[in-house]
C-alpha positions as CSV (number, residue, x, y, z in Angstrom):
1,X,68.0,-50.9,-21.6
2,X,69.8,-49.3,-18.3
3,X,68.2,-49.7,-15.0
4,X,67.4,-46.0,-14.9
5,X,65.2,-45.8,-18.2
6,X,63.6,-49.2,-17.1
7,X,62.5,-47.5,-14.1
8,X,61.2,-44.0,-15.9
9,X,59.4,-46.8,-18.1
10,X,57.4,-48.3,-15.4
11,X,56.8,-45.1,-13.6
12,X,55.5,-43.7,-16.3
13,X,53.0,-46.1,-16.9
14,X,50.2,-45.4,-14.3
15,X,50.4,-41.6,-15.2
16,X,49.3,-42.8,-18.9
17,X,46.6,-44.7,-17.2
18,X,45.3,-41.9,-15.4
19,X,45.4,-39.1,-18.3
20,X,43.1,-41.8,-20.4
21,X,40.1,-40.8,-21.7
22,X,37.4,-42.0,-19.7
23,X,34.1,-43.2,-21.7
24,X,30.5,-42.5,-21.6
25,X,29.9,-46.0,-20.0
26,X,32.3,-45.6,-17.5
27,X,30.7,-41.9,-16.5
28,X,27.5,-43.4,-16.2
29,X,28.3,-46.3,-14.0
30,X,30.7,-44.2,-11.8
31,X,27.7,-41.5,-11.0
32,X,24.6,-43.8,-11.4
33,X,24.6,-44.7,-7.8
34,X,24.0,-41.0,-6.9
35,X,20.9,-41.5,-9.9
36,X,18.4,-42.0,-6.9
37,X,19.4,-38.8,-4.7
38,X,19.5,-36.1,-7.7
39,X,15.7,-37.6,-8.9
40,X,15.0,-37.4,-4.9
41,X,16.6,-33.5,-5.2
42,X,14.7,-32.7,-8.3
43,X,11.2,-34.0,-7.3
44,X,11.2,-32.3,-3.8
45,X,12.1,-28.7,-5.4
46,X,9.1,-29.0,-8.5
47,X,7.2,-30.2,-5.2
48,X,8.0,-27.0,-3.3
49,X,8.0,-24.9,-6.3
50,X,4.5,-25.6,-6.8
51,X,3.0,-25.4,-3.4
52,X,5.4,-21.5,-3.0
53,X,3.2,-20.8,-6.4
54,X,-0.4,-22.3,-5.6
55,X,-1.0,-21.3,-2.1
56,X,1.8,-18.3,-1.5
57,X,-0.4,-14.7,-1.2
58,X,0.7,-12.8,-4.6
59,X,1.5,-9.5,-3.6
60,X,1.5,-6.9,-6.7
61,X,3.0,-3.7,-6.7
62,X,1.2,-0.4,-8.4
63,X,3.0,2.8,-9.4
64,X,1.1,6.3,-10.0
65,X,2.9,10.1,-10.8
66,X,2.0,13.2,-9.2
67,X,2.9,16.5,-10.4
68,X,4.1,19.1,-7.8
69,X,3.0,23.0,-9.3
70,X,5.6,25.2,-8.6
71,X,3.6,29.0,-8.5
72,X,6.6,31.0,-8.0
73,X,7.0,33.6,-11.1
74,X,10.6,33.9,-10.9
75,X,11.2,30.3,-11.5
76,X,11.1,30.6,-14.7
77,X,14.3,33.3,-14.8
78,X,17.2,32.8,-17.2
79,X,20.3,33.6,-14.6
80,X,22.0,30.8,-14.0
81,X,22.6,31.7,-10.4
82,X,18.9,32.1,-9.6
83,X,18.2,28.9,-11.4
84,X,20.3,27.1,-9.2
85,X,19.1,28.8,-6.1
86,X,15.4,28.2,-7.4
87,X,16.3,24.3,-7.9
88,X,17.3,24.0,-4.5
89,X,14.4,25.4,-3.2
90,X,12.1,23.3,-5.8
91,X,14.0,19.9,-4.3
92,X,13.5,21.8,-0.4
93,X,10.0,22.1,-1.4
94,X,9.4,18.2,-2.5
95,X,11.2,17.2,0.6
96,X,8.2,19.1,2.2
97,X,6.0,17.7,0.1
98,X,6.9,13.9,0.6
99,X,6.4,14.8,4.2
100,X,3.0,15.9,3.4
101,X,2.1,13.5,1.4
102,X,2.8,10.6,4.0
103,X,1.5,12.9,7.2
104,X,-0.9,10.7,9.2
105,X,-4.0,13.8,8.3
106,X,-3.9,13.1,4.9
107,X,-3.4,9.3,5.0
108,X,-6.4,8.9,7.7
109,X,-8.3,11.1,5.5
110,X,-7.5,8.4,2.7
111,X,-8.9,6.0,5.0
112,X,-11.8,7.5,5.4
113,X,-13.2,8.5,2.3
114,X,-12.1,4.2,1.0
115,X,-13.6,3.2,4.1
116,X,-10.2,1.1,4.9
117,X,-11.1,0.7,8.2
118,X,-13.0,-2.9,8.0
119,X,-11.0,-5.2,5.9
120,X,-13.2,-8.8,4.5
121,X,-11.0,-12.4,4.2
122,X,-12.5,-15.3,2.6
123,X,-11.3,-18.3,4.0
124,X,-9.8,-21.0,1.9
125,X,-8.2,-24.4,2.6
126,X,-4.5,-23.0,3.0
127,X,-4.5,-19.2,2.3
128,X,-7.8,-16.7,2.8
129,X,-8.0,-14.5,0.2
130,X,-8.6,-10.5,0.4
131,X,-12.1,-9.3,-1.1
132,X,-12.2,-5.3,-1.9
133,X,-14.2,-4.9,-5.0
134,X,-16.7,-7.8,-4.6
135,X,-18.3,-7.7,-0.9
136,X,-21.5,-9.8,-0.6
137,X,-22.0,-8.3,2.9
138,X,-20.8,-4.5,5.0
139,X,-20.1,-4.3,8.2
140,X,-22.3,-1.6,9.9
141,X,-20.9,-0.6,13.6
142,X,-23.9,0.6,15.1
143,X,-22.5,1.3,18.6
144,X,-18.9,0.9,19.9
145,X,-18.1,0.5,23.5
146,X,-14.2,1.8,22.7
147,X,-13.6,3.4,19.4
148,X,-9.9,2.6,20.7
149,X,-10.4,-1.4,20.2
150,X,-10.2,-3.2,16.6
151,X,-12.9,-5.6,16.4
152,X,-12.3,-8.9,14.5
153,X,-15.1,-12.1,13.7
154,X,-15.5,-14.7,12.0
155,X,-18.7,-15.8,10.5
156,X,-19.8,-19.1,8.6
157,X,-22.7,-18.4,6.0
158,X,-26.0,-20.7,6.2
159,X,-27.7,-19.3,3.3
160,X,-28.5,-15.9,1.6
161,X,-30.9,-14.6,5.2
162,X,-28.3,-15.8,8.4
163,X,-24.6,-17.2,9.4
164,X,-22.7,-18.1,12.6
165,X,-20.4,-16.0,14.7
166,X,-17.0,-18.0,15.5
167,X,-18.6,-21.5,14.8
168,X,-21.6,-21.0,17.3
169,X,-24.9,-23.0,17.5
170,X,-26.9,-19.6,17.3
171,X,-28.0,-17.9,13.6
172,X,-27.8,-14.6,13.5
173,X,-29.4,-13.1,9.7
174,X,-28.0,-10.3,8.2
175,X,-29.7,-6.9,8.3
176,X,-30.6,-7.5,11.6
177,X,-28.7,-5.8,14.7
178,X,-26.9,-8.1,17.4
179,X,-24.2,-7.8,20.1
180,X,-20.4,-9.1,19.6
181,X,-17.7,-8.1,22.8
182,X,-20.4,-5.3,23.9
183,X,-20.3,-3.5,20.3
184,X,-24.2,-3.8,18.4
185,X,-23.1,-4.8,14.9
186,X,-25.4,-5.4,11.5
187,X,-24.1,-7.1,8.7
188,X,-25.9,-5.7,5.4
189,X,-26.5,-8.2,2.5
190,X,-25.6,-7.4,-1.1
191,X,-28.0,-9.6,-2.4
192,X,-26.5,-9.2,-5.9
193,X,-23.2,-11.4,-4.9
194,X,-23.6,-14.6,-4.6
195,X,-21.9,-16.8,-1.9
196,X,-21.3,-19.7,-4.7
197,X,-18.3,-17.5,-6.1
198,X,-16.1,-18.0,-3.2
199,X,-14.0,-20.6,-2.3
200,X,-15.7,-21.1,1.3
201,X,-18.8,-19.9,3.7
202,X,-16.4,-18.8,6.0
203,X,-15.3,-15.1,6.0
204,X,-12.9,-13.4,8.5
205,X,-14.2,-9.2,9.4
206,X,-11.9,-7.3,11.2
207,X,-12.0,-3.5,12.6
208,X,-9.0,-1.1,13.4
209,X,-9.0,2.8,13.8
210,X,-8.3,4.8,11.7
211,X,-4.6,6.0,12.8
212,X,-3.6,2.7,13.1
213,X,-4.8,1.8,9.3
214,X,-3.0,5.2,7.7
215,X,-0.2,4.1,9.9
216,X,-0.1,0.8,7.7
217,X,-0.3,2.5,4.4
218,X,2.5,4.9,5.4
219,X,4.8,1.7,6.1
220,X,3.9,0.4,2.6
221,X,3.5,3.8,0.5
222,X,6.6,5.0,-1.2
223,X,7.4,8.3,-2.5
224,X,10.5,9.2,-4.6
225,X,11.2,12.2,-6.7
226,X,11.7,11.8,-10.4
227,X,14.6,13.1,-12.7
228,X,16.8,15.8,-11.1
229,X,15.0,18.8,-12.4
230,X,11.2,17.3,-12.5
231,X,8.9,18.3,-9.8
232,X,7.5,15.1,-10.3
233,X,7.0,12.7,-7.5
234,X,6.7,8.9,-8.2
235,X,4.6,6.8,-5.6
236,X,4.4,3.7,-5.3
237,X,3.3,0.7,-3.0
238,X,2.9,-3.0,-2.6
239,X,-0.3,-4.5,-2.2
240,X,-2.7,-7.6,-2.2
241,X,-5.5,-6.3,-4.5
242,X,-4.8,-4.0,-7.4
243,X,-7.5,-1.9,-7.3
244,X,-7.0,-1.3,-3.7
245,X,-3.9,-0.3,-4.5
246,X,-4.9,2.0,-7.3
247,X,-7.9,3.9,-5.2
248,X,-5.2,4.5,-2.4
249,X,-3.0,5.9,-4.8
250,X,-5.8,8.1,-6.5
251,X,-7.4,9.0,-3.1
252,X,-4.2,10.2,-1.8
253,X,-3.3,12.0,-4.7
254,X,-7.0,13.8,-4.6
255,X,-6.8,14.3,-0.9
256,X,-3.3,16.1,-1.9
257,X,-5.3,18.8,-4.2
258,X,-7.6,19.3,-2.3
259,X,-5.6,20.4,0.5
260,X,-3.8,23.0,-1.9
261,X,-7.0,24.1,-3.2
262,X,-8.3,24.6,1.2
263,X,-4.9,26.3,1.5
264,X,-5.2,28.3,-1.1
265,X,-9.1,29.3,0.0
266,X,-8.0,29.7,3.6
267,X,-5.6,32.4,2.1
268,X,-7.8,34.1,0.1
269,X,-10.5,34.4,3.1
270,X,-7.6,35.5,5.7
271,X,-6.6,38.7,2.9
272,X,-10.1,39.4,2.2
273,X,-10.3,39.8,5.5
274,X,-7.4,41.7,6.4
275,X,-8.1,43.9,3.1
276,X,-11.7,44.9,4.8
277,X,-11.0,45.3,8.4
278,X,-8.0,47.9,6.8
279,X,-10.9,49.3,5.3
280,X,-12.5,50.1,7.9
281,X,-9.7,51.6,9.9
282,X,-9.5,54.1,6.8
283,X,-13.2,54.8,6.8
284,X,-13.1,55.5,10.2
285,X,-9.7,57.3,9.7
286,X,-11.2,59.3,6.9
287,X,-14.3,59.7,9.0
288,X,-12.4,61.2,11.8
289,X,-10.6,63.4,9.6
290,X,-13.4,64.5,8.2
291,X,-15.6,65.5,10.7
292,X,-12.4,67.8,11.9
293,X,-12.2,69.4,8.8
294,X,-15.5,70.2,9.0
295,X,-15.4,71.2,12.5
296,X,-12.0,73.6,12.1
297,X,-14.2,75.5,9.0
């Protein structure tokens, strides 16, 4: 053996080594001293995992249709050129429509007839919990020194007859009148809800005006149209409670028809009055005529 193979020999050898197979064993004894941080790793995320589920405020999201009527005759037509024209006025008019749909009238009149104005909390240990369909009390705003102002409280109930206002010493009872930051407020009992289904006595009221609750329902409502040649507009919006969700989307779908159907009144009532007040120009015009005619034989 020459020098130079010896040497190829030897150099060769601690490649070998290296290419070996390593074993199980050997894995688990290179990486067990990192054992500790990866159960560390793992705990901690199931940890935080469970706390983002238990105590994180689900927010749901509920989707409705609404179908735009399109009352022009001719829409209907055959040439392709006035179907085209016709379909860019259809997607000009729900452009106008979307606009109507989130105007501040219609969403304040949303407000309005869901009385969204006073929103309820129920306290719990972490999160407070939004109430909608089960109220055990109302909020009745008697007088209000600024209609401009919200109005927020907290209470604390004693029993099913009184409560505290911000954790005072003084009971107030519910269906009886008292002051809060110069408003007179009453707090009507639902007798028929009982306080044991909630998860605390204490309950958060709050009071905003009206513009400034359809302006929060405009940030969360969203309108898209549907296929390319639908007059179909999808709406949608995210919410805490899915029945609140549900009436907003109803109400402002109702409030939408019934605006068509004042339109369409308040057109009906401006012809009929056009038609008679031409009327009577022709009576009097036939009136005139007449009396010449009469006059001349």
């Amino acid at each position: 053996m020459t020098e130079n193979s010896l040497g190829t020999s030897l150099q060769d050898q601690p490649r070998q080594e290296v290419n070996r197979a390593v074993s199980p064993r050997e894995l688990i004894f290179r990486y067990l001293k990192y054992l500790p941080w990866i159960v560390i790793c793992v705990t901690l995320g199931l940890v935080l995992g469970y706390i983002k589920i238990r105590y994180s405020i689900p927010i749901y999201r509920v989707q409705s249709s609404l179908l735009i009527k399109n009352d022009d005759p001719m829409a209907g037509g055959k040439d392709d050129r006035l179907g085209a024209l016709f379909l860019a006025q259809s997607a000009e008019n729900l452009s106008n429509e979307i606009q109507l749909l989130r105007s501040t009238p219609v969403m304040s009149r949303v407000v309005k007839d869901l009385d969204l104005q006073t929103t309820y909390y129920n306290k719990g240990k972490v999160k407070s919990s939004l109430l909608y369909s089960t109220l055990p009390f109302h909020l009745l705003i008697l007088h209000q020194a600024d209609s401009t102002v919200s109005i927020g409280i907290s209470i604390t109930v004693r029993d099913d007859r009184k409560f505290l206002i911000n954790n005072g010493k003084d009971t107030v009872l519910f269906d009886k009148p008292f002051s809060y930051g110069g408003n007179q407020l009453m707090l009507i009992r639902d007798p028929s809800i009982s306080f044991q289904i909630f998860q605390s006595p204490d309950f958060d009221i709050s009071w905003q005006p009206t513009i400034q609750v359809a302006w929060g329902i405009i940030g969360s409502l969203r309108i898209v149209p549907g296929d390319d040649n639908s007059t179909i507009l999808q709406l949608s919006m995210e919410t805490q409670d899915v029945q609140m969700g549900k009436d907003i989307l109803n109400t402002v779908m109702g409030v939408y028809d019934s605006l068509i159907i004042e339109d369409k009144n308040r057109i009906a009532v401006n012809s009929k009055e056009f038609i008679d007040k031409s009327l009577d120009t022709l009576r009097q015009q036939l009136g005139g005529v007449e009396g010449t005619l009469k006059g001349f034989m």
